[in-house]
C-alpha positions in Angstrom: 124.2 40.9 94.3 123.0 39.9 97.7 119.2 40.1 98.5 118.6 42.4 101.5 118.2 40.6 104.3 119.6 37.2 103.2 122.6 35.2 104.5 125.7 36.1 103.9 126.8 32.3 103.0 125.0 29.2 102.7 126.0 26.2 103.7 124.4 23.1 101.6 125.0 19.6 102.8 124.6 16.5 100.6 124.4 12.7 101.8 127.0 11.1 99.9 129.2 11.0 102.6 129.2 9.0 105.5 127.0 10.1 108.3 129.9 10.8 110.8 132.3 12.4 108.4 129.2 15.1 106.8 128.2 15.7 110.4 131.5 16.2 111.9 132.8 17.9 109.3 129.9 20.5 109.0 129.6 21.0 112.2 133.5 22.6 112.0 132.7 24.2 109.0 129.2 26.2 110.2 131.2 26.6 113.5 133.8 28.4 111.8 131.0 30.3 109.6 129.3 31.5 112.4 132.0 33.1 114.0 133.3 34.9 111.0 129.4 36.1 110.0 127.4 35.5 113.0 124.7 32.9 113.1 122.0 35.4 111.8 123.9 35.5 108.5 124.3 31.5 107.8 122.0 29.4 106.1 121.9 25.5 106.0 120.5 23.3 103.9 120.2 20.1 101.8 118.3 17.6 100.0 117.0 14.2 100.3 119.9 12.6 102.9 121.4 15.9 103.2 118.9 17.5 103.9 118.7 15.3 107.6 121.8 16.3 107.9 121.3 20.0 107.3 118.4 20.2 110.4 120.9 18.2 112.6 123.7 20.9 111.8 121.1 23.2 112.2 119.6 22.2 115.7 123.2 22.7 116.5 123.6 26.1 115.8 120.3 26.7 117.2 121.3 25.8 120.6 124.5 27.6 120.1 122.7 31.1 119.3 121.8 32.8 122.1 
């Protein structure tokens, strides 16, 4: 059971990978997201190392959403 109003997937990010390969590889991933359920209905997140990564992914599709 979805809450109303929340995202239809969420995307969580952790920092055990390497920078490059979480980043890059995130980045294809929330692309791909975001055109199946519209950036309104992704979330991103993370925590400790991840979680930089997550507001990096997230500036991303910030700049993407019109």
């Amino acid at each position: 059971m979805r809450p109303t109003g929340g995202p239809r997937v969420v995307l969580a990010l952790s920092g055990t990978l390497t920078r490059f390969c979480q980043v890059s590889w995130s980045s294809r991933t929330l692309n791909k997201m975001v055109e199946r359920f519209g950036s309104k209905n992704v979330c991103v997140g993370g925590h400790s190392l991840g979680s930089g990564f997550a507001l990096q992914v997230g500036k991303a599709l910030a700049k993407q959403d019109p």
